[in-house]
C-alpha positions as CSV (number, residue, x, y, z in Angstrom):
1,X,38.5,8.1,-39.2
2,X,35.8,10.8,-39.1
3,X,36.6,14.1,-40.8
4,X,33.5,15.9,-38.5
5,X,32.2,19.1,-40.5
6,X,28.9,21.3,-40.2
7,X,27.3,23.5,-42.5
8,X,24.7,25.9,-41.7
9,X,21.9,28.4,-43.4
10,X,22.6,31.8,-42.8
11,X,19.5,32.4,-40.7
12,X,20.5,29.8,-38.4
13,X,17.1,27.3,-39.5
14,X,19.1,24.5,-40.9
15,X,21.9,23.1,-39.3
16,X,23.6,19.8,-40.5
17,X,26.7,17.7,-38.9
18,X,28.2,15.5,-41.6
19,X,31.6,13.7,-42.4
20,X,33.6,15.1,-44.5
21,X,35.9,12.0,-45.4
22,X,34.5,11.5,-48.6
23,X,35.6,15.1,-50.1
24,X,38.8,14.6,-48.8
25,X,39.4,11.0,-50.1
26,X,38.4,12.8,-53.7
27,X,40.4,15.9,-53.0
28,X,43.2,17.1,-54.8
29,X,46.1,18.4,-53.4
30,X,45.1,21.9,-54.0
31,X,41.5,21.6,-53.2
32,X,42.9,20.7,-49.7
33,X,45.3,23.6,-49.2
34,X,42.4,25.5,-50.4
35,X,40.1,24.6,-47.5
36,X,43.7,24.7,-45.2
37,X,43.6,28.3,-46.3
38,X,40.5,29.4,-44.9
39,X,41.9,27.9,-41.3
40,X,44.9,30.3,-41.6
41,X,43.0,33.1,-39.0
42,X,41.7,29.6,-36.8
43,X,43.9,26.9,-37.5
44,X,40.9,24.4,-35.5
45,X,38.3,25.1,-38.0
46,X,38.5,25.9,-42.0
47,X,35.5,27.0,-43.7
48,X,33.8,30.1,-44.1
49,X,34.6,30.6,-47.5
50,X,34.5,29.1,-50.8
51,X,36.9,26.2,-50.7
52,X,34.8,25.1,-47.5
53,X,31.2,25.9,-49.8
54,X,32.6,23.3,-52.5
55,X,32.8,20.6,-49.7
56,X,29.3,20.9,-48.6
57,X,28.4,20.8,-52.6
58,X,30.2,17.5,-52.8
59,X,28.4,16.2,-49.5
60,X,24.8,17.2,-51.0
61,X,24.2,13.9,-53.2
62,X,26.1,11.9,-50.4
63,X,24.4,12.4,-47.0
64,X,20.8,13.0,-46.9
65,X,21.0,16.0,-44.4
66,X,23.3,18.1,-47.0
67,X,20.9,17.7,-49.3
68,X,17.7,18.6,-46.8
69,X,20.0,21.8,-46.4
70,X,20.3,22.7,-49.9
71,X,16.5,21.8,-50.8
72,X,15.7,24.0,-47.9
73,X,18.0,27.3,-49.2
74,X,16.1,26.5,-52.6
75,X,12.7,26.8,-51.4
76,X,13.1,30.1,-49.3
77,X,14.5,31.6,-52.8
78,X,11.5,30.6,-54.7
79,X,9.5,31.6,-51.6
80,X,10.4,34.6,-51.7
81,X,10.7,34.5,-47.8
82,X,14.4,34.6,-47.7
83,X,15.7,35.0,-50.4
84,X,19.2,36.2,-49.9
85,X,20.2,33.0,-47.3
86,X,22.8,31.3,-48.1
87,X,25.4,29.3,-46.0
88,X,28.6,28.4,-44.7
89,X,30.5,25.2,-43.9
90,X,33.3,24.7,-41.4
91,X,35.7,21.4,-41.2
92,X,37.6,20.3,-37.9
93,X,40.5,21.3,-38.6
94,X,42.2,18.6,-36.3
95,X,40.6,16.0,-37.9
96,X,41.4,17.2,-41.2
97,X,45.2,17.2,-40.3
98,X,45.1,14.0,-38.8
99,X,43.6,12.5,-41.6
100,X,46.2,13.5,-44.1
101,X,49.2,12.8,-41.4
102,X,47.8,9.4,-41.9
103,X,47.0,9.5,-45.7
104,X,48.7,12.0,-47.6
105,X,51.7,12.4,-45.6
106,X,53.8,14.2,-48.2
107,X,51.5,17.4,-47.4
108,X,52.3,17.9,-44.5
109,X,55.3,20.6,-44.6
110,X,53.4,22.6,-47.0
111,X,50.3,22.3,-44.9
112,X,52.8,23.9,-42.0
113,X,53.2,27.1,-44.7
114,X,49.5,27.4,-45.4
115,X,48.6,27.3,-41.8
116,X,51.0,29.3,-40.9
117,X,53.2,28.1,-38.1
118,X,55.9,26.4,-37.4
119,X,56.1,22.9,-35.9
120,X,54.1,20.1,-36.6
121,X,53.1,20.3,-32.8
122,X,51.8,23.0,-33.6
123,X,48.8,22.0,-35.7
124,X,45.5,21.4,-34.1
125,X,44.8,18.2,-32.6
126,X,42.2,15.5,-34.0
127,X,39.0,16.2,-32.1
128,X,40.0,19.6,-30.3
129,X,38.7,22.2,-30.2
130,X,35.1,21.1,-30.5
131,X,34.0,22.5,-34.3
132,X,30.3,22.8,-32.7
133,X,28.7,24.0,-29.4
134,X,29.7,21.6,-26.5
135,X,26.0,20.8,-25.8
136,X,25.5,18.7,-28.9
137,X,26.8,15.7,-29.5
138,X,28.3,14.6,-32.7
139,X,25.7,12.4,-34.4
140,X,27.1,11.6,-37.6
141,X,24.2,12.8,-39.0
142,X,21.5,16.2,-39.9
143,X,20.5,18.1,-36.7
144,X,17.8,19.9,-37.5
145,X,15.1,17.7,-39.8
146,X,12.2,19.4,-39.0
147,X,13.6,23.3,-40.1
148,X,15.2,21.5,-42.7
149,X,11.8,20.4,-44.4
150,X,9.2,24.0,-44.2
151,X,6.5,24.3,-44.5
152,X,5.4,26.6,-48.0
């Protein structure tokens, strides 16, 4: 099961498609109604925030393209040539409820409260809506290399 997440540089240079899985498999409890929170306004995506930040951090010494990402941030704030980017990371939040239906079952009536409705039917579906534009294809893997290595 792919948990599919993205994060991205502020000024849109760096873009990276990873799989979240591993967070979640590490995640507390809490740490996951954390990122849940930040899907209250968009119950399809979670991120945008802090809770969603920490998952990217956790990604950056496990998939290559996380890390381009961060090494990339790095070097426009020693640049000079950017130095207020920073970034945001979203999570499907389909895939993130399907993955703990299947493995941490027990959370799901509290994940109903967080999220903020009522039914189980009610929570997104695995997969839907897309967490990224419709004209690229998941990959499993970084997006942009070449913005993600500059230049300096």
């Amino acid at each position: 099961m792919v948990i599919r997440a993205e994060v991205h540089s502020n000024d849109m240079n760096a873009a990276v498609k990873f799989d979240a899985t591993p967070w979640f498999e590490a995640a507390s409890d809490m740490e996951i109604f954390a990122l849940a929170e930040c899907g209250v306004a968009n119950p399809s995506k979670w991120g945008g925030d802090s809770p969603a930040d920490e998952v990217a951090r956790y990604m950056e010494l496990k998939h290559r393209g996380v890390s381009f990402l961060f090494e990339y941030l790095s070097r426009m704030r020693l640049s000079g040539t950017n130095s207020s980017t920073g970034y945001e990371c979203y999570v499907s939040g389909g895939d993130a409820v399907a993955w703990i239906k299947e493995h941490r079952p027990r959370l799901l009536s509290a994940l109903l409260e967080v999220l903020e409705v009522g039914d189980i039917a009610d929570l997104p579906a695995e997969g839907e809506p897309q967490l990224w534009d419709a004209n690229s294809a998941w990959t499993g893997g970084y997006s942009a290399e070449k913005s993600l290595q500059p230049a300096l």
